[in-house]
Structure formats: C-alpha cells, structure tokens
C-alpha positions as CSV (number, residue, x, y, z in Angstrom):
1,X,-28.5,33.4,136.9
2,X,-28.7,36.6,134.6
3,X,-28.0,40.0,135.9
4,X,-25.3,38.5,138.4
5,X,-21.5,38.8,138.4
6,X,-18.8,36.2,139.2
7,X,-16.3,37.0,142.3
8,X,-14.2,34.3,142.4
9,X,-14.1,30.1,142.7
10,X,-14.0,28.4,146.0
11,X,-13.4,24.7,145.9
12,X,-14.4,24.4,142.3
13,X,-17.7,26.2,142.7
14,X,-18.2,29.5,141.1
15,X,-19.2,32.2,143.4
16,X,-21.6,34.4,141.7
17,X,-23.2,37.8,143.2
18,X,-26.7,39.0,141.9
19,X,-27.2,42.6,141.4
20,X,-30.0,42.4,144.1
21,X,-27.5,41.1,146.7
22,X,-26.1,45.2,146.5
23,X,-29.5,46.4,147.3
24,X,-30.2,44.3,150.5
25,X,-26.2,45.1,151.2
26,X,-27.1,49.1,151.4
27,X,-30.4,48.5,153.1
28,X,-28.9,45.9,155.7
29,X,-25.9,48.0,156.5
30,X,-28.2,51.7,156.8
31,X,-30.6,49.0,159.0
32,X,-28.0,48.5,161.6
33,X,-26.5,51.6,161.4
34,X,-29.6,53.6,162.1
35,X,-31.2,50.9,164.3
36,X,-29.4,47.4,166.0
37,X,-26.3,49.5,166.9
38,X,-27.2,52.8,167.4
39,X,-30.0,51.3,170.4
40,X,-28.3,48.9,171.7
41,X,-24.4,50.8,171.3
42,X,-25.6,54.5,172.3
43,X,-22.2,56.9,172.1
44,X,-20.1,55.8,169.5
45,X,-19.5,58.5,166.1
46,X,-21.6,58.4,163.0
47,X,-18.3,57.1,161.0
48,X,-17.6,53.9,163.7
49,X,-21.8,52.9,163.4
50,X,-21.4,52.8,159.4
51,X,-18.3,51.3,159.4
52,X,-19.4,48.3,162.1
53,X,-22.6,48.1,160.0
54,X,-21.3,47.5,157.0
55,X,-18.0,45.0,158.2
56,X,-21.2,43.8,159.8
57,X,-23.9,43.3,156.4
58,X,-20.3,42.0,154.7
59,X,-19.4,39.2,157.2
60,X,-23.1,38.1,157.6
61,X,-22.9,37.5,153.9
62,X,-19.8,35.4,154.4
63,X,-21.9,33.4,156.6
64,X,-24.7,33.1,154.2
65,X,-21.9,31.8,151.5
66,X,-20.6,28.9,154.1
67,X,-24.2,27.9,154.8
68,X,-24.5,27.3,150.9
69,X,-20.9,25.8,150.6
70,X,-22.0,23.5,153.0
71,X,-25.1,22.5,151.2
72,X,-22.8,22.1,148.3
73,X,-20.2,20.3,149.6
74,X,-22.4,17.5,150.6
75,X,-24.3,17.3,147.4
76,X,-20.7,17.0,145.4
77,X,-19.4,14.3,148.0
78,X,-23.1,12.7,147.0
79,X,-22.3,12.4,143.4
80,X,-24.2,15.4,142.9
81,X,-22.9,18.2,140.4
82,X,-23.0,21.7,141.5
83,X,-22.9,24.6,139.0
84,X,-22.3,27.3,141.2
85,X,-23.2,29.3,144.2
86,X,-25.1,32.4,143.4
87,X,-25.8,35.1,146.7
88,X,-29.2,37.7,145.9
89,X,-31.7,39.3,148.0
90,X,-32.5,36.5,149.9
91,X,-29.5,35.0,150.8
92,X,-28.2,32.8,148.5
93,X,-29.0,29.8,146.2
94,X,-26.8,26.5,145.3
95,X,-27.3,25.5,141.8
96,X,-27.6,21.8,142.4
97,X,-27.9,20.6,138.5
98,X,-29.6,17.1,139.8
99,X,-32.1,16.0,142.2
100,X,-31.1,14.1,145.0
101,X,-31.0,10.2,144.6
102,X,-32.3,9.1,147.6
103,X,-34.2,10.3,150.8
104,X,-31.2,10.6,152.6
105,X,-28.7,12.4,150.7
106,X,-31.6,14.9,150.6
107,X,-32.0,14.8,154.5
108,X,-28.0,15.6,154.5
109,X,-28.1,18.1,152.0
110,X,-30.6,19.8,153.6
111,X,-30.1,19.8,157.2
112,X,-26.3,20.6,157.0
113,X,-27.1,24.5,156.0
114,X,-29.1,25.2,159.2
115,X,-26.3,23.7,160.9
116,X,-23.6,25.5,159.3
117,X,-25.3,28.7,160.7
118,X,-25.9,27.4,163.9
119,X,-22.2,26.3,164.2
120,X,-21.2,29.6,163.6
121,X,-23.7,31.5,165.9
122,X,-22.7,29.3,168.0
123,X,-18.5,29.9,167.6
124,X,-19.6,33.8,167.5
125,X,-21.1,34.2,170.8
126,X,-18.3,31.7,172.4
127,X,-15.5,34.2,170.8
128,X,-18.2,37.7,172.3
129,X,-17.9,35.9,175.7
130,X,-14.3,35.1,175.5
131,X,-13.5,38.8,174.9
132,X,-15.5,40.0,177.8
133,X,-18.5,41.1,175.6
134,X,-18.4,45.0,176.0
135,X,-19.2,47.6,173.7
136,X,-16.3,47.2,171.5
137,X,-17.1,47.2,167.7
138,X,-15.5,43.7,167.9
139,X,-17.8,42.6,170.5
140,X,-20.8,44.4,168.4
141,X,-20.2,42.5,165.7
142,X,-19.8,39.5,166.9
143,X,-22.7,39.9,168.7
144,X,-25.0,40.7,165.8
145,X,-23.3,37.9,163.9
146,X,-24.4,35.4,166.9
147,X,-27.7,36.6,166.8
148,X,-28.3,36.6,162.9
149,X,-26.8,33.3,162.2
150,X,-29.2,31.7,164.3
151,X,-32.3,33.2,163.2
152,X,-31.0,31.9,159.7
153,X,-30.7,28.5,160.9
154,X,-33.7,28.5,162.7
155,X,-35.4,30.2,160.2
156,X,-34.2,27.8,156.8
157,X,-35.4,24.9,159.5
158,X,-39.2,26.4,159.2
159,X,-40.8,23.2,157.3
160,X,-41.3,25.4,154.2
161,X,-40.4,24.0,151.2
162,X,-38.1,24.8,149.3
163,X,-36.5,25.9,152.5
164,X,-34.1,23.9,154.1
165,X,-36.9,22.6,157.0
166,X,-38.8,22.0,153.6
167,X,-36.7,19.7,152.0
168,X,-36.1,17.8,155.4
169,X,-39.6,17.4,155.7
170,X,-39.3,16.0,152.3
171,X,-37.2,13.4,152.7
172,X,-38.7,12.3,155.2
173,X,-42.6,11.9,153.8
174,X,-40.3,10.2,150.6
175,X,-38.4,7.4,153.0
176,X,-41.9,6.8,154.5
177,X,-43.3,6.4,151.3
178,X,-41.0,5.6,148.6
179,X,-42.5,7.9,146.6
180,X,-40.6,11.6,145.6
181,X,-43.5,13.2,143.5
182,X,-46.0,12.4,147.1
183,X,-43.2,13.8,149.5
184,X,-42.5,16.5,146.9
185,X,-46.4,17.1,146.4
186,X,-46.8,17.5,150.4
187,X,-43.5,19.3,151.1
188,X,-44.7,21.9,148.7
189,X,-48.9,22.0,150.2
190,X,-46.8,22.6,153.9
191,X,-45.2,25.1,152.2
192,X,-48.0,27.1,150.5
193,X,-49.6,26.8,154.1
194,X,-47.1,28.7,155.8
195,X,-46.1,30.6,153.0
196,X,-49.9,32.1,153.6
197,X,-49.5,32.6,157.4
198,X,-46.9,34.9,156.4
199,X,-48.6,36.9,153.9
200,X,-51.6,36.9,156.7
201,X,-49.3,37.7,159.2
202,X,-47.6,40.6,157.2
203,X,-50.7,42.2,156.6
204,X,-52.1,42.1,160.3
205,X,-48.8,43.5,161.2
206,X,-49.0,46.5,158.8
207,X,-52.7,47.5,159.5
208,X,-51.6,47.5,163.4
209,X,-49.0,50.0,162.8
210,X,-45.6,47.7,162.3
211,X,-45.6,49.1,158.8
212,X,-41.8,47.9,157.7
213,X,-41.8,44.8,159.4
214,X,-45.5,44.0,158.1
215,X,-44.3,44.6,154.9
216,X,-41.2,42.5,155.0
217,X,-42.9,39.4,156.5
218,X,-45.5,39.5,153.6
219,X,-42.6,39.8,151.1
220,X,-41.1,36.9,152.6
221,X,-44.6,34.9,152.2
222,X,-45.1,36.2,149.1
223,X,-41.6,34.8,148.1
224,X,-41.8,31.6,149.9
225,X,-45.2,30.6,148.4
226,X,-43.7,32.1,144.7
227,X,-40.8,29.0,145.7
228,X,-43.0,26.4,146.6
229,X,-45.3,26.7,143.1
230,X,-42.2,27.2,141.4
231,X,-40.6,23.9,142.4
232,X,-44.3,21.9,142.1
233,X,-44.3,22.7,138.5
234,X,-40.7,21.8,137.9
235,X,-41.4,18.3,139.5
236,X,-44.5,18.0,137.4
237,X,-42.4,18.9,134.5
238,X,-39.9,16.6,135.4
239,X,-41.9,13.4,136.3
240,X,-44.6,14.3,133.3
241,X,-41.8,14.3,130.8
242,X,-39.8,12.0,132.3
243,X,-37.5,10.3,129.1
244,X,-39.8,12.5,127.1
245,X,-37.8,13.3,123.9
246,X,-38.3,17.1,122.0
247,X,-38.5,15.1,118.7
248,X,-41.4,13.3,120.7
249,X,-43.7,16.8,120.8
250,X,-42.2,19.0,118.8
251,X,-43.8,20.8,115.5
252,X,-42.4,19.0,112.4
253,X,-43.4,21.4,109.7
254,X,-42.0,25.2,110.7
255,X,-43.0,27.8,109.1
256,X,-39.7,28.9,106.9
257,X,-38.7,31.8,104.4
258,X,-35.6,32.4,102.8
259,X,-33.3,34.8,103.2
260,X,-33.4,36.3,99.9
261,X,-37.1,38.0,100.0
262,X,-37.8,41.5,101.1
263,X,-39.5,42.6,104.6
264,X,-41.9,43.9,102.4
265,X,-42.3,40.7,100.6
266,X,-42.4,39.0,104.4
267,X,-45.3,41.4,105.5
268,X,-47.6,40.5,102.3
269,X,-47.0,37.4,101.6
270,X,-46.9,35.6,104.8
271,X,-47.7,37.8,107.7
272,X,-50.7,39.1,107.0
273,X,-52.1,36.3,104.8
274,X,-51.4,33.9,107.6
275,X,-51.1,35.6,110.8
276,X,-47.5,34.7,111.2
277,X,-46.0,36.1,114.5
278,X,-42.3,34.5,112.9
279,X,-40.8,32.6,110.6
280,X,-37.3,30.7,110.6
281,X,-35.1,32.2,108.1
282,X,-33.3,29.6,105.5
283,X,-30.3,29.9,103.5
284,X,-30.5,27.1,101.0
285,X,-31.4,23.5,103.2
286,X,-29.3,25.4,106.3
287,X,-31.1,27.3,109.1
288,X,-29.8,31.1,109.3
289,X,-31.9,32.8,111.9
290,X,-35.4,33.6,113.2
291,X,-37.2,36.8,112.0
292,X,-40.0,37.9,114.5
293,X,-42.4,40.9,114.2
294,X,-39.9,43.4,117.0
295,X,-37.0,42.4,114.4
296,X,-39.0,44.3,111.4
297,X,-40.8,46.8,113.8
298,X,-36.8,47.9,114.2
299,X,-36.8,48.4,110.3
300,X,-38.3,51.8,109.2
301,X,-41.6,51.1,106.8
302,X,-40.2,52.9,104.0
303,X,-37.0,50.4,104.0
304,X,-38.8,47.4,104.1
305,X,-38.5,46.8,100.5
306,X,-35.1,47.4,100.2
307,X,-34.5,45.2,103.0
308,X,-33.7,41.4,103.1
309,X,-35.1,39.4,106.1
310,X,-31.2,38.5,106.0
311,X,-29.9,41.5,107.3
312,X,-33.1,42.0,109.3
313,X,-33.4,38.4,111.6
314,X,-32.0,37.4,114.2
315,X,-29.0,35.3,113.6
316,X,-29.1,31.5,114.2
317,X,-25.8,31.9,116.9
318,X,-28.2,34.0,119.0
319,X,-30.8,31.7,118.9
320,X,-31.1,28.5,121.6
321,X,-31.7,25.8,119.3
322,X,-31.7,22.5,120.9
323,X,-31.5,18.8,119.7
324,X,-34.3,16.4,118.9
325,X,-32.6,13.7,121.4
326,X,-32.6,16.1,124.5
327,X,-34.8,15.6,126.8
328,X,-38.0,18.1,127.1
329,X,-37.6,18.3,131.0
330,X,-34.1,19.6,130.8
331,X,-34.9,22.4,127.8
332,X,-38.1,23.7,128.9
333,X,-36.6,25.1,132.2
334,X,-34.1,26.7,129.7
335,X,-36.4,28.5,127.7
336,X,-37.9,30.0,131.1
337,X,-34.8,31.0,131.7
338,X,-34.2,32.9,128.6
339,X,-37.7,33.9,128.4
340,X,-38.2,32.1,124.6
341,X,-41.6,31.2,123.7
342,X,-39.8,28.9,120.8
343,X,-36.8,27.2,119.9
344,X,-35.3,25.7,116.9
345,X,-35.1,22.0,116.6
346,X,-31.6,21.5,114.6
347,X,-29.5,18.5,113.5
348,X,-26.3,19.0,111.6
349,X,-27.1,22.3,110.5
350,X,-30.8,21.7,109.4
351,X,-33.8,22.5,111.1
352,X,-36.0,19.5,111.8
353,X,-38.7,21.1,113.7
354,X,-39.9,23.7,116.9
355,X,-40.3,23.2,120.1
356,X,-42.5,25.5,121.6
357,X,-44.2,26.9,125.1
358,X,-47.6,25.8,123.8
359,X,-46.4,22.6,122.4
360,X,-45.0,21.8,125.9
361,X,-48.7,23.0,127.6
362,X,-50.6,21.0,125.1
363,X,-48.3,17.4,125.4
364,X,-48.6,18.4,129.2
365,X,-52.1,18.6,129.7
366,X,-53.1,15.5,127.6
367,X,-50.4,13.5,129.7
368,X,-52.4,14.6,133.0
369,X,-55.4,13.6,131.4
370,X,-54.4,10.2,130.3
371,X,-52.7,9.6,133.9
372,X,-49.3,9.5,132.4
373,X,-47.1,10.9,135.4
C-alpha cells in the first residue's frame, strides 16, 4: 500500500504502518485523554491522562495487529499466501494475495479475527478484576482495552461485507449454494444495506445535536459501502476475466515515435494532427519509454525544438509494462493501484501491444452482454 512505512516482520509477514494510522493515533490518544479517562478517572495530572491515553491508543493497536495476524495465520496454514499486514485509519488490512478455496476456509478466516479480539477483551477484564479494578492507570487501561476489544469484535461480526460478519455471511450463502459470485453478489447487497443505515443513521445523529459522533458513524457508512462496491467489482473483474489473457484484449498497433525527433516535431506531426494524448517512445525495434503531454508540458515552449522526446519521456524502467501471458484480472487491479490509464505490453524487449483502462471497460461490457461471466 503506498504512503505506508514498514516496522518490522512477525512470523514472515511484513508489518506495514500507513501514514493515516498516525492521524487516528493523535486523535484516539487526545479522545481519551480529554474524554474516557478524564470522566470516568476524575483527579489524576494532565501528564498521567496523556501518558495512559496514549500507552492506551498504542496497545489497542497491538490488539488490532493480533486480530489481523490471526486472520493471517489461518489463511497461510490454508495454503493461502499473505503479502503483508498493513495498519491505517481503520484498523488494519491483511493482504491475502488469493481468494479463499472453499466456503470454509473462508468461514475460518473470517470468524477467527472477531475472536481474537474477543479473547483478548476477554483476558483484559479477567487481569482488571484480578488486580482489584481501582483507579490505577493499570486498571484504566486495562479497562478501556476490555471494553474496545469487544466492540471491535462485535463490531467486525456486523454482517457487512467486507467486514469480518461479511465474509462469514459469505461463506455461508456459498456452501448453501455452491456458487462464490451469488454468495459474493449477496454478501456485498447486505453490505450496501447496512452500509446505508449508517450513513442514515449518521446524519440523524448530527442534525439532533450528536455532531462528532454523527459524523463518525456516516464516515464509517460511507467507508463500509466504498468496501462493499469496491470488492463487487473486483469479483466481477475476476470471474469476467477469468483465464482472460492481456494479449487476448489488448491494442496491437501502438501508437510509436522514435527517440530521435524533436518535442517540436512531436507536437506537429503527431499531436495535433491526431489528437495523440501519448506515444511510446522507440529506440530502433526496442521500447525506451512513454512520452505523455505533462512530460512536454515540463519542457519550456521555446526548448521544444532543441529537445529530443529522448531526454523528455518517461523512461521504460519507470513504466509498468506487463506480459501478453498474464492474466488481465491480476494487472488491472495493478494499474488501479498505480493510477495508470495504460500499460506497455512487452516481450523480450519489444513492445507487442497496450493494455489499457478503456480496453479493459470495452472487453468488459461486451462480456456482460454476451453472458460471459
């Protein structure tokens, strides 16, 4: 995931941190400083309420990392591979690189999150009660921690996909009937639902006068029904283009320039004549690079004729060129990801052809219309 940083490796997964995890961290830790332990701890000095808070915010995160370990750990004794664990604003995500096999490794998967954070709400409030409970900063904290690990558990167990609850509602509809795209297909309409009674819900909330906690419940819909389109396309993507090569769809006939010509040359010759956005740069029968209208836009006017689309384009090691043999479910997610519109389609050094966006819509659409999914 871009924008995050890596902290370490635990049991062969990379633990990543996104640069949104920092924000929630100094918004949870002033939350609880300000508010959970300052009402319900009354007496204790500024310095021990932000110090609690924050050991507080740290070790919930902990909790948050177990709950996807656990996830993880399953998947990888499933046969499953796991990329890495990456914690953000919303808790943290497992980057499970395959889907489930079966209806039950799913059910596994899935259910043994919420019970991580259950098991340790549950080992939390055993350890407040064997030190007397109190007002200790110990007993604080493991207080909170109780409480917040099982409204995570019980909260991933709301039958929202892709929350946990989501995807065990999931398996389920799929062993019932055999089929993932239906189970995925109604998962993913339960989720929208409730995704929308949050959103709903938010917004009664704020116009009643719970402003902040209006607003957080309609981000929380607003996220949840983001998720649940989000993972309806993927599956479309992946059963539309299921064994779906890029040579299958791609564009054979790119349009090319070598590296040789001027910007100048570039603008009048093949630009403007033919509305060219880009061209792929060539250096004899090799591909070089991409040059793209914000490459020469970087190029003063007066120095486009003493410039070579060369020096200008964007070099073919920055690119994401793919192969015509991969499979156009696995790069289209890719080019999401690096927010590409195309990519160069390369074999041994030569470019064959482009993928792009629109080719992907176009092959897409006429696939739904013939019924081939």
């Amino acid at each position: 995931m871009s924008g995050s940083l890596r902290i370490g490796k635990i049991a062969g997964i990379d633990i990543f941190i996104h640069m949104s995890w920092l924000i929630i961290l100094v918004l949870l830790t002033w939350s609880l400083a300000t508010g959970w332990f300052a009402a319900i701890y009354p007496g204790w000095s500024p310095f021990t309420y932000w110090v609690v808070s924050l050991l507080a915010a740290l070790l919930l995160f902990v909790s948050v990392l177990l709950h996807e370990l656990a996830h993880s750990l399953v998947a990888r004794a499933r046969g499953l591979q796991v990329k890495n664990i990456t914690l953000f604003v919303f808790g943290g995500v497992s980057n499970i690189e395959q889907e489930p096999t079966s209806a039950g490794v799913e059910f596994q998967m899935s259910l043994v999150g919420p019970l991580m954070s259950l098991l340790i709400s549950g080992l939390c409030f055993l350890l407040w009660i064997i030190i007397g409970k109190g007002t200790s900063p110990l007993a604080a904290i493991l207080e909170y921690l109780a409480v917040a690990n099982a409204l995570l558990g019980l909260f991933n167990l709301i039958p929202g996909f892709p929350l946990d609850g989501g995807r065990v509602l999931r398996s389920i509809i799929w062993k019932i009937s055999g089929s993932l795209w239906t189970a995925t297909r109604m998962a993913t309409m339960v989720g929208q639902g409730i995704a929308y009674l949050f959103i709903l819900g938010g917004i009664w909330l704020f116009f009643t006068g719970s402003l902040f906690t209006g607003i957080w419940i309609g981000f929380i819909g607003w996220f949840l029904l983001s998720a649940a389109q989000s993972a309806h396309s993927q599956l479309l993507l992946e059963t539309t283009f299921k064994g779906v090569l890029v040579g299958k769809i791609m564009n054979s006939n790119p349009v090319t320039v070598p590296t040789t010509i001027s910007l100048q040359n570039l603008v009048d010759d093949f630009l403007l004549p033919h509305g060219w956005r880009s061209a792929f740069v060539m250096q004899a029968d090799h591909l070089a690079g991409l040059i793209t209208l914000s490459d020469i836009r970087h190029i003063p006017q007066e120095q486009w004729g003493q410039t070579s689309v060369g020096s200008a384009m964007t070099p073919l090691e920055r690119l994401h060129a793919v192969s015509s043999h991969q499979n156009v479910k696995d790069v289209a997610p890719s080019m999401v990801a690096h927010d590409v519109n195309q990519v160069p389609v390369v074999e041994d050094g030569h470019l064959v052809g482009v993928l792009s966006r629109q080719d992907i819509m176009r092959s897409l659409e006429i696939r739904q219309s013939l019924g081939l999914n």
